[in-house]
N, C-alpha and C positions, 0 to 999 in steps of 0.2 A: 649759440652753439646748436648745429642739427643733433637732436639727440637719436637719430635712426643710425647716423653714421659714428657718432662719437671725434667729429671732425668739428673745428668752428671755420669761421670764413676765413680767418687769415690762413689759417693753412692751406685750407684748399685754393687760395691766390697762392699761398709760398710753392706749393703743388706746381699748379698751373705756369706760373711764373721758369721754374725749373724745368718743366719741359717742353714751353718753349724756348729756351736758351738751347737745353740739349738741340732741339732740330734744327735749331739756327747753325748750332756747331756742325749739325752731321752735313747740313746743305754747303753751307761754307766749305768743310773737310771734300765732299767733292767735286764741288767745283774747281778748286783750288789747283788736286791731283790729275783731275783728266787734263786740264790745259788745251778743254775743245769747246765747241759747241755741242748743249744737250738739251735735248728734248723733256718736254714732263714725265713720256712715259720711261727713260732713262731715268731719270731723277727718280721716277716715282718705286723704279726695282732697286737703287740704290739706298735711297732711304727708309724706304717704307713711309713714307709719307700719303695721303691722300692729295689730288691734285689740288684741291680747292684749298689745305693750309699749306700745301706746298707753293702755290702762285704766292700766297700773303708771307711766306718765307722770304724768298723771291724780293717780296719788293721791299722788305725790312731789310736785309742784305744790299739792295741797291743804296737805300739809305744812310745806311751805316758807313755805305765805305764811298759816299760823295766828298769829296776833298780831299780822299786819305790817298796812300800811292797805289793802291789799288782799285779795280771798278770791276762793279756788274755790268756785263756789255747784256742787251737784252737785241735780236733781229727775229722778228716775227713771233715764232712759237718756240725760239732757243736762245738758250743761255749759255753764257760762258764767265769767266775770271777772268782778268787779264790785269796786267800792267800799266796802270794810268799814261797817255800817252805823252805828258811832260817827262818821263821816265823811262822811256822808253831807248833813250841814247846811251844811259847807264846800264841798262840791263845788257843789250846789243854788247856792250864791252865787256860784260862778266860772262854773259853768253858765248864764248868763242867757240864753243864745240869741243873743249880741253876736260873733260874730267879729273878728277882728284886723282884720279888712280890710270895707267893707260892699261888699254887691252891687259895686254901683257900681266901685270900687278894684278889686273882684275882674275887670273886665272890661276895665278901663284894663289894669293891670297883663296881662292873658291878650294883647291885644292888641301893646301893646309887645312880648313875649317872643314873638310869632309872628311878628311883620314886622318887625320889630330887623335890623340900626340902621332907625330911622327918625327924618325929621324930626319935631319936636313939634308945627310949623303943620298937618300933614297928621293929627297925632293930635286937635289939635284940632277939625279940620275932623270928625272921624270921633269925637269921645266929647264936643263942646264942652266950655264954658268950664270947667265943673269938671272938667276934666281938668290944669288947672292945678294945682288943690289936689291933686290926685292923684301927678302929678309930683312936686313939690315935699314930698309924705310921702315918697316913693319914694329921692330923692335923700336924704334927713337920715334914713331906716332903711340907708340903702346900698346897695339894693337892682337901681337904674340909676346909671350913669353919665352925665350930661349936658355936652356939648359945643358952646359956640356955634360955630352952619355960617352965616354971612352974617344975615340976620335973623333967623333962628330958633334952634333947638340941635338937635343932633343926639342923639336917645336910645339907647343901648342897655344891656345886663344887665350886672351887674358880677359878679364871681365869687361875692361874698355872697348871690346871687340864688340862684344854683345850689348854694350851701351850704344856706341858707335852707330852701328846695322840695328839699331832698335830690335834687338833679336831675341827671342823670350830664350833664358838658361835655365828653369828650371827643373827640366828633366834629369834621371842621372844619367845615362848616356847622352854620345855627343846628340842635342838636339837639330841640329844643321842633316843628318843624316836623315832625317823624315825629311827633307824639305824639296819640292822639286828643283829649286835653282840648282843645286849641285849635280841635276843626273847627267847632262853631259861629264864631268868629271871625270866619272867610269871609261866615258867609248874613250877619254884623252888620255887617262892612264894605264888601258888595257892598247890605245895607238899605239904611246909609245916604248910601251915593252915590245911591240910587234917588232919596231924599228931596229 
């Protein structure tokens, strides 16, 4: 045991051990995310890494995912993540360009989560009539809660919502309202009152 620190060796390996796994995760995390080629000095503002354990990151990462369906592509002085190319026929078919959600849904749904609760007459008024269909995915994924208020229903986010969109709730107002994704919302719901 060093008695200056009140540490013995194993800890300071259990230490050391734990952060390198963390940097392994954060190099991993973005490589993964950009889905480009990156440079050190890229890497090295993302992670906070220094270049010299971020190279030995790097080629532990390369390691790690030889065999597996993913790989470190490595071209000169950049890096990238990609899709092992035995796999690459499967992904192509899951890859169609289709999202979970079309446009459309994507702008329903951005709006509900900015001006939530709202009534659905007033969403209507503001995405028309296929915002019915849009609702009504929204409810049968879990995604909103709907409540009738007199003739309409009342809409707002359900917790799956914010599981879903990995989206932090614990603010008490709507936390979505701080967030810049939503600030078109405004010019589309002050459009179409123009309308």
């Amino acid at each position: 045991m060093d008695d200056s620190s009140g540490l013995s060796r194993e800890s300071i390996l259990e230490i050391d051990l734990a952060r390198e796994s963390e940097n392994l995760r954060k190099v991993e995390a973005a490589l993964f995310v950009s889905g480009k080629f990156m440079n050190l000095k890229e890497l090295v503002a993302l992670t906070d890494l220094n270049p010299l354990l971020l190279r030995d990151v790097l080629k532990t990462l390369e390691n790690k995912h030889k065999g597996s369906g993913m790989e470190i592509i490595q071209r000169e002085e950049l890096w990238k993540m990609d899709v092992h190319p035995d796999f690459v026929y499967m992904v192509n078919r899951l890859a169609t360009g289709q999202s979970e959600f079309t446009k459309s849904e994507q702008e329903t749904l951005a709006i509900i989560a900015y001006k939530q609760p709202m009534k659905q007459s007033i969403l209507i008024k503001i995405r028309g009539n296929k915002a019915y269909d849009h609702i009504f995915k929204f409810v049968e994924m879990g995604l909103i809660l709907k409540k009738k208020s007199g003739h309409t229903s009342e809409i707002t986010l359900s917790e799956s919502f914010y599981d879903y969109f990995n989206v932090d709730n614990s603010e008490q107002e709507n936390p979505l309202k701080n967030e810049n994704v939503f600030s078109e919302v405004d010019n589309l719901t002050k459009l179409k009152k123009e309308i």
